[in-house]
Chimera marker file (.cmm) of the C-alpha trace (Angstrom):
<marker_set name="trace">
<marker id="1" x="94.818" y="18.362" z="12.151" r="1" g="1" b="0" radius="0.5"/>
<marker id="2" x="93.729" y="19.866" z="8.930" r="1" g="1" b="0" radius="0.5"/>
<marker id="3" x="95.839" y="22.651" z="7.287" r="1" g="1" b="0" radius="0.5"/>
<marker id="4" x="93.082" y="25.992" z="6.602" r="1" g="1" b="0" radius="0.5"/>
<marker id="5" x="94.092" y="25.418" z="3.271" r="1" g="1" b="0" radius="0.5"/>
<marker id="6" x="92.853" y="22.410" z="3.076" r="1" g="1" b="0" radius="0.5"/>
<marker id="7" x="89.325" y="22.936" z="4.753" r="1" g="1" b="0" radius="0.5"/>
<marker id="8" x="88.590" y="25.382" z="2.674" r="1" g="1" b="0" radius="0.5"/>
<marker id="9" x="88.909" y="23.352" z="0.033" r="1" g="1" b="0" radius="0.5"/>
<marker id="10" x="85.787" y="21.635" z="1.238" r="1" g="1" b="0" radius="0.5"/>
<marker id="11" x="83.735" y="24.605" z="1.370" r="1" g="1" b="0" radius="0.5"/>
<marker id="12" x="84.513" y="26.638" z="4.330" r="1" g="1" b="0" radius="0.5"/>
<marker id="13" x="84.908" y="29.976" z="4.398" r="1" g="1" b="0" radius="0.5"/>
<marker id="14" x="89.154" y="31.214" z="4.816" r="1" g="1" b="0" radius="0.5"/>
<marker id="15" x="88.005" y="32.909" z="8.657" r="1" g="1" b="0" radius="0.5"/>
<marker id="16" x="86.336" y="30.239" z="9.910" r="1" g="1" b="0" radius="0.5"/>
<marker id="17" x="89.188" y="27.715" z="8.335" r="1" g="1" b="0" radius="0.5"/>
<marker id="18" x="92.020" y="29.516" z="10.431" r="1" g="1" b="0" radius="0.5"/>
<marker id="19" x="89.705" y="30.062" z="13.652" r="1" g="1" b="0" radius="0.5"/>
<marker id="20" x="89.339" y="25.994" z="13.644" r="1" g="1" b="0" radius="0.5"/>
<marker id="21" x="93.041" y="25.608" z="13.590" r="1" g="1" b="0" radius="0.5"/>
<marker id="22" x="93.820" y="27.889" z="16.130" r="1" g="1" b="0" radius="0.5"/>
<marker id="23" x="95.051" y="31.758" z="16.672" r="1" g="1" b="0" radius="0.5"/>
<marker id="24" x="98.462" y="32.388" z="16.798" r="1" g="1" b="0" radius="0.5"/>
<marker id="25" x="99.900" y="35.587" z="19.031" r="1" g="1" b="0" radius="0.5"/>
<marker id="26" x="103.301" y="35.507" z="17.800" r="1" g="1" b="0" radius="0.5"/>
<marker id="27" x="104.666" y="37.990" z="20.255" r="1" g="1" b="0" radius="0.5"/>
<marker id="28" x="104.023" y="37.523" z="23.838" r="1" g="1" b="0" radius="0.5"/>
<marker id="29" x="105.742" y="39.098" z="26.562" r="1" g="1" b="0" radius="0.5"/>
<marker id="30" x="105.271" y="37.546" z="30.142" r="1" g="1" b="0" radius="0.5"/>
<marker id="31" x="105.121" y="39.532" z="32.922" r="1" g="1" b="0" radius="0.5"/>
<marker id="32" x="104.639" y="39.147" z="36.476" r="1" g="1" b="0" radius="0.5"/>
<marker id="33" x="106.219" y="36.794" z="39.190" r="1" g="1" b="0" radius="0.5"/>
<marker id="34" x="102.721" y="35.058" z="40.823" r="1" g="1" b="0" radius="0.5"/>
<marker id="35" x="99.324" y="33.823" z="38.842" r="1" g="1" b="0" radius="0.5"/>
<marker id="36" x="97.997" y="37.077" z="40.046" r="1" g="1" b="0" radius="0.5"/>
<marker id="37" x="100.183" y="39.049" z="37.832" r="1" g="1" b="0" radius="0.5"/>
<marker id="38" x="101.428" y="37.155" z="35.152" r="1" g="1" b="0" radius="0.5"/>
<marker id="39" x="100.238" y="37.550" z="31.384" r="1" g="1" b="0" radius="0.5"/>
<marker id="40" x="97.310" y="36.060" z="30.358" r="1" g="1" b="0" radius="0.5"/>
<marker id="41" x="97.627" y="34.228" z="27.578" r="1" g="1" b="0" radius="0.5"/>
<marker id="42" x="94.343" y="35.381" z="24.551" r="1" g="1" b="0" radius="0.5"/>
<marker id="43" x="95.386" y="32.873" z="21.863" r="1" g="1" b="0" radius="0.5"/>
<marker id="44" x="95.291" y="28.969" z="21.719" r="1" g="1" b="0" radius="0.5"/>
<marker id="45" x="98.930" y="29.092" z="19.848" r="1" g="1" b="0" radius="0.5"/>
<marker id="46" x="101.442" y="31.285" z="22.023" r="1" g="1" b="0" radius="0.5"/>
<marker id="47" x="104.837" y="32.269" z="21.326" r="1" g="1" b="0" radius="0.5"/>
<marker id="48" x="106.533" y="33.991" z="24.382" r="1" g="1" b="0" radius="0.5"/>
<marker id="49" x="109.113" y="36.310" z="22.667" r="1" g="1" b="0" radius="0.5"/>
<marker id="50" x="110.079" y="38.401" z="25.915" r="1" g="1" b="0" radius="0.5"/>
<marker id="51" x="110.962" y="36.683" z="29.002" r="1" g="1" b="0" radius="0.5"/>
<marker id="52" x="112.195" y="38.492" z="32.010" r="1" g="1" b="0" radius="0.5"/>
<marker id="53" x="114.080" y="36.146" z="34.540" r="1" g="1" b="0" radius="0.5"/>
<marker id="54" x="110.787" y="34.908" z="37.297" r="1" g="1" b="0" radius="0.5"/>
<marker id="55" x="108.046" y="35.879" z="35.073" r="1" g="1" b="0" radius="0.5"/>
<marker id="56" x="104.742" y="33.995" z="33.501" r="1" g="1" b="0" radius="0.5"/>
<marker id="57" x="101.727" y="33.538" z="31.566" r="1" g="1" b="0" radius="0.5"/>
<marker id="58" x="98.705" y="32.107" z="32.569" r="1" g="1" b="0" radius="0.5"/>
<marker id="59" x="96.337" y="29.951" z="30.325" r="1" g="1" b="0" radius="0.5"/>
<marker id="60" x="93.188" y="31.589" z="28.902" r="1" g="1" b="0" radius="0.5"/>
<marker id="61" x="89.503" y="30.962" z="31.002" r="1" g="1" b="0" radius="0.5"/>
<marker id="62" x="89.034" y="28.024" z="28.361" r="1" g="1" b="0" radius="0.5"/>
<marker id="63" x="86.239" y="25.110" z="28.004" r="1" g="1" b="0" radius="0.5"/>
<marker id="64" x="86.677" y="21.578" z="28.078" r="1" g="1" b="0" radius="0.5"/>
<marker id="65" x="88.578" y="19.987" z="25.291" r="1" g="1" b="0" radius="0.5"/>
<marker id="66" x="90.119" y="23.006" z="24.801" r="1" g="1" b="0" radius="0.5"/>
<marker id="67" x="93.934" y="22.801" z="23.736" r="1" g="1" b="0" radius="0.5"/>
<marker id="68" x="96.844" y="25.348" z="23.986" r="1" g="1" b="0" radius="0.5"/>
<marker id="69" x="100.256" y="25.626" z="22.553" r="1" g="1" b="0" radius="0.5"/>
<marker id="70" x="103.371" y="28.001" z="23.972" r="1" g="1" b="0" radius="0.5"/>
<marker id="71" x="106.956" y="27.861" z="22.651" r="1" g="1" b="0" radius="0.5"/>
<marker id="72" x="109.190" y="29.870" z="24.655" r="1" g="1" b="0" radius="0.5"/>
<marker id="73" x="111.634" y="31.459" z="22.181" r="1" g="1" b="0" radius="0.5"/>
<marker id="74" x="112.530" y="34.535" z="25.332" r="1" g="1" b="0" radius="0.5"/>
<marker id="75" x="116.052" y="35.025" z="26.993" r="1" g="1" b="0" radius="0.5"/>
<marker id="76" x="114.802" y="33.075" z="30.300" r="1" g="1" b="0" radius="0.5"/>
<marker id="77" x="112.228" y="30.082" z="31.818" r="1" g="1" b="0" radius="0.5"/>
<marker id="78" x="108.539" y="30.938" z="31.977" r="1" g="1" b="0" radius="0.5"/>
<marker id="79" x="106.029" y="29.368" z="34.527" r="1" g="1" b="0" radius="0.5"/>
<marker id="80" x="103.053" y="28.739" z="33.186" r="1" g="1" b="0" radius="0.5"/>
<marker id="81" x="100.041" y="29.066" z="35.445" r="1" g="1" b="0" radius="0.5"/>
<marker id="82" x="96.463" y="27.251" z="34.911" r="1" g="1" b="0" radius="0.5"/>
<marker id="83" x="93.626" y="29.816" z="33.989" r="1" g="1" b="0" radius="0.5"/>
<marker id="84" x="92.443" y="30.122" z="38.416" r="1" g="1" b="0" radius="0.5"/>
<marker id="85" x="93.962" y="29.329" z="41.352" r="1" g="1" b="0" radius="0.5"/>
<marker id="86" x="91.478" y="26.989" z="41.632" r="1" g="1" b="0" radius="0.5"/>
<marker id="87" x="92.838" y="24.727" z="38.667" r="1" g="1" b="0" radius="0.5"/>
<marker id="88" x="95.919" y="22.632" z="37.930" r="1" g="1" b="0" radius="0.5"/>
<marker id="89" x="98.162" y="21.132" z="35.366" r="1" g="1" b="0" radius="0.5"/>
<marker id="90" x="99.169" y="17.817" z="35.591" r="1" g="1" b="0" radius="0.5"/>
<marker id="91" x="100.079" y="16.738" z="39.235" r="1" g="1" b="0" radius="0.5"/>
<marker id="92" x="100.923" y="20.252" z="40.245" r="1" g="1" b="0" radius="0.5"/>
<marker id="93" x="99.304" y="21.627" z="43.369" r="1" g="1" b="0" radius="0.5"/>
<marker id="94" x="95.923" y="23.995" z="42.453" r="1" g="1" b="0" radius="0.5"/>
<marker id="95" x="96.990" y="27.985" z="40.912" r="1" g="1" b="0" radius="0.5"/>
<marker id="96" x="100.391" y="26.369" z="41.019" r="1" g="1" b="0" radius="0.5"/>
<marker id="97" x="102.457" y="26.986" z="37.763" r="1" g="1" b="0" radius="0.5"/>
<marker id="98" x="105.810" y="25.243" z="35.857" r="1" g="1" b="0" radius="0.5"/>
<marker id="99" x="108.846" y="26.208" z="34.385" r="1" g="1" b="0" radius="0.5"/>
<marker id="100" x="108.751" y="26.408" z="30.831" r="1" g="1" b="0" radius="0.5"/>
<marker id="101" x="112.305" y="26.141" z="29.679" r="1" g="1" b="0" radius="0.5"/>
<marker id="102" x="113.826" y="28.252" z="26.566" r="1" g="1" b="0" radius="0.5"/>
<marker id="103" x="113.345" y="27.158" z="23.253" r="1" g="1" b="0" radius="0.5"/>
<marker id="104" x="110.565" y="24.325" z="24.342" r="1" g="1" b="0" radius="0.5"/>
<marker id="105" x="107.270" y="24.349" z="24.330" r="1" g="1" b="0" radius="0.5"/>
<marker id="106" x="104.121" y="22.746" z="25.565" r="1" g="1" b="0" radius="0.5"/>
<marker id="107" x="100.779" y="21.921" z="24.505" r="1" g="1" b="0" radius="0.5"/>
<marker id="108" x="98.079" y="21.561" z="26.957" r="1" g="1" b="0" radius="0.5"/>
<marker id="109" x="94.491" y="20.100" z="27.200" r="1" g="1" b="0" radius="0.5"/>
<marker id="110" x="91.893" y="21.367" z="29.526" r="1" g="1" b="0" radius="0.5"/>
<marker id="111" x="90.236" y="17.709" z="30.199" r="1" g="1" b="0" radius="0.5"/>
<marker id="112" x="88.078" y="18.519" z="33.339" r="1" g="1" b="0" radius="0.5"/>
<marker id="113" x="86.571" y="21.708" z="34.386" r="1" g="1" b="0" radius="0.5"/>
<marker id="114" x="89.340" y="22.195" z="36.856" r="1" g="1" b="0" radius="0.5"/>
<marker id="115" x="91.777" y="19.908" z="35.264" r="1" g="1" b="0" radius="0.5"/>
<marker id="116" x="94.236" y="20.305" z="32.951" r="1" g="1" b="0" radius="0.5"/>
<marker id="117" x="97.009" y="18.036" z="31.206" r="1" g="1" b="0" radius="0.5"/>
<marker id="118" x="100.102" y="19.337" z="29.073" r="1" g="1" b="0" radius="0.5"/>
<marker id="119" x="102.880" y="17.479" z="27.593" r="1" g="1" b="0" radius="0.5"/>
<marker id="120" x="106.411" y="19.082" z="27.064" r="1" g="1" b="0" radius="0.5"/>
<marker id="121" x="108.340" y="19.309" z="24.154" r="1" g="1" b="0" radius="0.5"/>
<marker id="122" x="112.192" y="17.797" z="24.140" r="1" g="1" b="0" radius="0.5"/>
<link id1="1" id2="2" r="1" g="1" b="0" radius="0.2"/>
<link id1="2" id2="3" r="1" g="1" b="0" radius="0.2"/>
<link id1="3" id2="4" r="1" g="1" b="0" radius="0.2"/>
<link id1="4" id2="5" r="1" g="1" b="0" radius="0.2"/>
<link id1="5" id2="6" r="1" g="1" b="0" radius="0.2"/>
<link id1="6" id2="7" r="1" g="1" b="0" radius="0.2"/>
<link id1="7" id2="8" r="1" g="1" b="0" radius="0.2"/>
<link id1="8" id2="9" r="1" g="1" b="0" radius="0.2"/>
<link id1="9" id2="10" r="1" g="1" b="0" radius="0.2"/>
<link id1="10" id2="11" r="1" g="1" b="0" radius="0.2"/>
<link id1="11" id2="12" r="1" g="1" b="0" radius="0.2"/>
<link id1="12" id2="13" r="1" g="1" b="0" radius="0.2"/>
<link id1="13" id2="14" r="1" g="1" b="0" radius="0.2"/>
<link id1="14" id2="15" r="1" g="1" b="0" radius="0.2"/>
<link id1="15" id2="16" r="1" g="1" b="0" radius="0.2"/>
<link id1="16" id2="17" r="1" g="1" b="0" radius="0.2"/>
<link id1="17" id2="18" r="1" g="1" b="0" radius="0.2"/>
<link id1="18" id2="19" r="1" g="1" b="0" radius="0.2"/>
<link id1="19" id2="20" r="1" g="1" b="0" radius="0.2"/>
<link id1="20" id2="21" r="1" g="1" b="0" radius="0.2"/>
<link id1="21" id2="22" r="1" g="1" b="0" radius="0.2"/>
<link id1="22" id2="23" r="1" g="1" b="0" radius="0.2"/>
<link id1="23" id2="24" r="1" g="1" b="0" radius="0.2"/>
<link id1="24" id2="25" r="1" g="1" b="0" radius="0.2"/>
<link id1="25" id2="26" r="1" g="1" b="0" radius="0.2"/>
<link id1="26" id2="27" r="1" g="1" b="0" radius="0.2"/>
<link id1="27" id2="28" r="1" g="1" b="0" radius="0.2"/>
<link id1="28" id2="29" r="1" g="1" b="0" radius="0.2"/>
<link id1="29" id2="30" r="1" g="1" b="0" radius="0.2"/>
<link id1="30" id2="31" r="1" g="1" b="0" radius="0.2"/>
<link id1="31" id2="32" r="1" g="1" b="0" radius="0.2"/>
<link id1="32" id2="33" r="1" g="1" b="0" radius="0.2"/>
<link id1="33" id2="34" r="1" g="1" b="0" radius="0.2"/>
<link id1="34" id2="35" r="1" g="1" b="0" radius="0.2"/>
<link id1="35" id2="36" r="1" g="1" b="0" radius="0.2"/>
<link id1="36" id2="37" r="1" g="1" b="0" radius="0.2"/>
<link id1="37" id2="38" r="1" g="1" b="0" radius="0.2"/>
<link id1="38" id2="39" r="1" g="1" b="0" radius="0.2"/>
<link id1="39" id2="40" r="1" g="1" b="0" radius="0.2"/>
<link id1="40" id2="41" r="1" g="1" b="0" radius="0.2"/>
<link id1="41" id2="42" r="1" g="1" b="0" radius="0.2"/>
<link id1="42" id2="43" r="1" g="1" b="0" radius="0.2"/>
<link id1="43" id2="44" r="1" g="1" b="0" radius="0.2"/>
<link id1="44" id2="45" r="1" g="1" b="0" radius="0.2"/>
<link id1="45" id2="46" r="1" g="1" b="0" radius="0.2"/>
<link id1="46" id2="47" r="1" g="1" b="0" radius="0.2"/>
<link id1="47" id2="48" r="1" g="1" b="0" radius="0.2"/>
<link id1="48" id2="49" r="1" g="1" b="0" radius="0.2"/>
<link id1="49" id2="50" r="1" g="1" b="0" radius="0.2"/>
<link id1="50" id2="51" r="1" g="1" b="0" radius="0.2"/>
<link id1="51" id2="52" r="1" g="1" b="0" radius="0.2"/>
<link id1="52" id2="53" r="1" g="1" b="0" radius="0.2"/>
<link id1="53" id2="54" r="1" g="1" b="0" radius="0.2"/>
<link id1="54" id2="55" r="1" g="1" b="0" radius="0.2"/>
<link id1="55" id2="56" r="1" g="1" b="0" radius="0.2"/>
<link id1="56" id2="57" r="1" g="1" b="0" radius="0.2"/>
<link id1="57" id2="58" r="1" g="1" b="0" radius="0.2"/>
<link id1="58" id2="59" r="1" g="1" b="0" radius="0.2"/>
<link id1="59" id2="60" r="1" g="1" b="0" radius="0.2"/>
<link id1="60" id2="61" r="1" g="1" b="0" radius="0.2"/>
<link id1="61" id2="62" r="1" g="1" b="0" radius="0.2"/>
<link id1="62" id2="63" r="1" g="1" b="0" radius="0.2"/>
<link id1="63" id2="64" r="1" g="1" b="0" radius="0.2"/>
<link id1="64" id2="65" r="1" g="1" b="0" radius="0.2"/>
<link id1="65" id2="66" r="1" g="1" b="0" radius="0.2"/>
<link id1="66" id2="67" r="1" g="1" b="0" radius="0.2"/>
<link id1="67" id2="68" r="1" g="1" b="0" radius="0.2"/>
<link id1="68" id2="69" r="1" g="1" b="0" radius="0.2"/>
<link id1="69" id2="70" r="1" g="1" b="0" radius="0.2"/>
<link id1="70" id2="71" r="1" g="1" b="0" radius="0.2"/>
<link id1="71" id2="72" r="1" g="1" b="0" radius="0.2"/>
<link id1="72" id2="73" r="1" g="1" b="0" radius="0.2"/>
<link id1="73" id2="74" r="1" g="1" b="0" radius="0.2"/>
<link id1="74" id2="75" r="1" g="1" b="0" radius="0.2"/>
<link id1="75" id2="76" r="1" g="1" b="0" radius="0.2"/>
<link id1="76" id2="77" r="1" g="1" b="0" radius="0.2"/>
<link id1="77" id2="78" r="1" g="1" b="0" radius="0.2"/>
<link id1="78" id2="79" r="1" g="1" b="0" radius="0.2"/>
<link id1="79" id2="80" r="1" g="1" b="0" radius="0.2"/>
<link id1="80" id2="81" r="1" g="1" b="0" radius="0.2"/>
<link id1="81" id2="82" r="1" g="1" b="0" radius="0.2"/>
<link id1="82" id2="83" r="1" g="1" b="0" radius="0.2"/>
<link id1="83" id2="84" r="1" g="1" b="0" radius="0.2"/>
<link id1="84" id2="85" r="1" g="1" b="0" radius="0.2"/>
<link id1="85" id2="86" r="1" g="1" b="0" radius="0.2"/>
<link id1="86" id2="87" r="1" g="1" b="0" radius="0.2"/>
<link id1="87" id2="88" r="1" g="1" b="0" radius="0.2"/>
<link id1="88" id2="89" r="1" g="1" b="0" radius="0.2"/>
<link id1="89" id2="90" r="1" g="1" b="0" radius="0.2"/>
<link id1="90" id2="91" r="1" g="1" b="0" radius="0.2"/>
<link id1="91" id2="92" r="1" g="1" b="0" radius="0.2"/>
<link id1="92" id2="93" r="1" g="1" b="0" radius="0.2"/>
<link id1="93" id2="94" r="1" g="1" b="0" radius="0.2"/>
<link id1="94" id2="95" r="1" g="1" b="0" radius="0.2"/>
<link id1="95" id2="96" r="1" g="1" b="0" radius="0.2"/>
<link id1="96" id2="97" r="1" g="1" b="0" radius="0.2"/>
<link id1="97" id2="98" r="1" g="1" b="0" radius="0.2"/>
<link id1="98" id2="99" r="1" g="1" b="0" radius="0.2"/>
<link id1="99" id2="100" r="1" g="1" b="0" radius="0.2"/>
<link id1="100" id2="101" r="1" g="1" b="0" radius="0.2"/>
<link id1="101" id2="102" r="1" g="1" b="0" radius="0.2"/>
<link id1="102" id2="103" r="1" g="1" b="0" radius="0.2"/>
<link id1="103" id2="104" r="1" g="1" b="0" radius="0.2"/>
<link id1="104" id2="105" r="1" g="1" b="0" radius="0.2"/>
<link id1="105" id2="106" r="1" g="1" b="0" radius="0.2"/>
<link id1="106" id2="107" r="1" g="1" b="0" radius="0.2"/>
<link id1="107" id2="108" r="1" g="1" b="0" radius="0.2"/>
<link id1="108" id2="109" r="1" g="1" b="0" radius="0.2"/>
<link id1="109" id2="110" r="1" g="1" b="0" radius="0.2"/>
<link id1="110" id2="111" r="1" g="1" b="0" radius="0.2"/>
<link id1="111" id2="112" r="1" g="1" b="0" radius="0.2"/>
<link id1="112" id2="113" r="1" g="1" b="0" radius="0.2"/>
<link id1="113" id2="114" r="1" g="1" b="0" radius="0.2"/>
<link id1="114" id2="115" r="1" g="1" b="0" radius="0.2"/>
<link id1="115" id2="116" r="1" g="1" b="0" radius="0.2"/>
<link id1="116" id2="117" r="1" g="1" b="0" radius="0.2"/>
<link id1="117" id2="118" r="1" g="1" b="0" radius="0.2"/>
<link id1="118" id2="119" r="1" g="1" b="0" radius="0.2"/>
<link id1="119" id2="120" r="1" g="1" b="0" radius="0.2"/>
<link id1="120" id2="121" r="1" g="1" b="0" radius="0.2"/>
<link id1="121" id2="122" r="1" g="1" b="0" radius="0.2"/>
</marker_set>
């Protein structure tokens, strides 16, 4: 992927540069214990900052081809929940979430409309 210094270079304005390489919210806090209640994630580059032991985020309503990043830099695991209960990540049951360990993070790709796939850091 492109820096946003670098497409601008070829012409394109600075905003639209960083909206093509993604927003970052550097300062997430999850919340919550069940998909119902767990923070919903606004950015396509996450960093979860403030994790209380059992809680989550859940992936933004998103189209397909759509990609998202989360590092978990908080104090505990996070489970990350697709964007309804009606989706799923990898082989995981539908509005059924996974634990995001400390200091990893994932990047996932919404490849269906109800589908999505995410690969895991080391």
């Amino acid at each position: 992927m492109a820096l946003a210094s670098q497409i601008m270079k070829g012409g394109i304005s600075a905003g639209a540069a960083k909206a093509m390489g993604g927003q970052v919210q550097s300062a997430v806090s999850a919340a919550g214990t069940a998909i119902s209640d767990a923070t919903d994630l606004t950015a396509s580059i996450n960093v979860v900052t403030t994790a209380a032991a059992s809680s989550g985020v859940q992936l933004p309503s998103s189209q397909i081809g759509d990609e998202v990043e989360i590092l978990n830099l908080g104090a505990n695991a996070v489970t990350v929940y697709p964007d309804t209960t009606s989706n799923r990540v990898n082989a995981l049951s539908a509005g059924t979430g996974f634990l995001l360990a400390t200091n990893t993070a994932v990047r996932l790709r919404k490849f269906t409309s109800s589908r999505w796939i995410g690969w895991l850091s080391a």
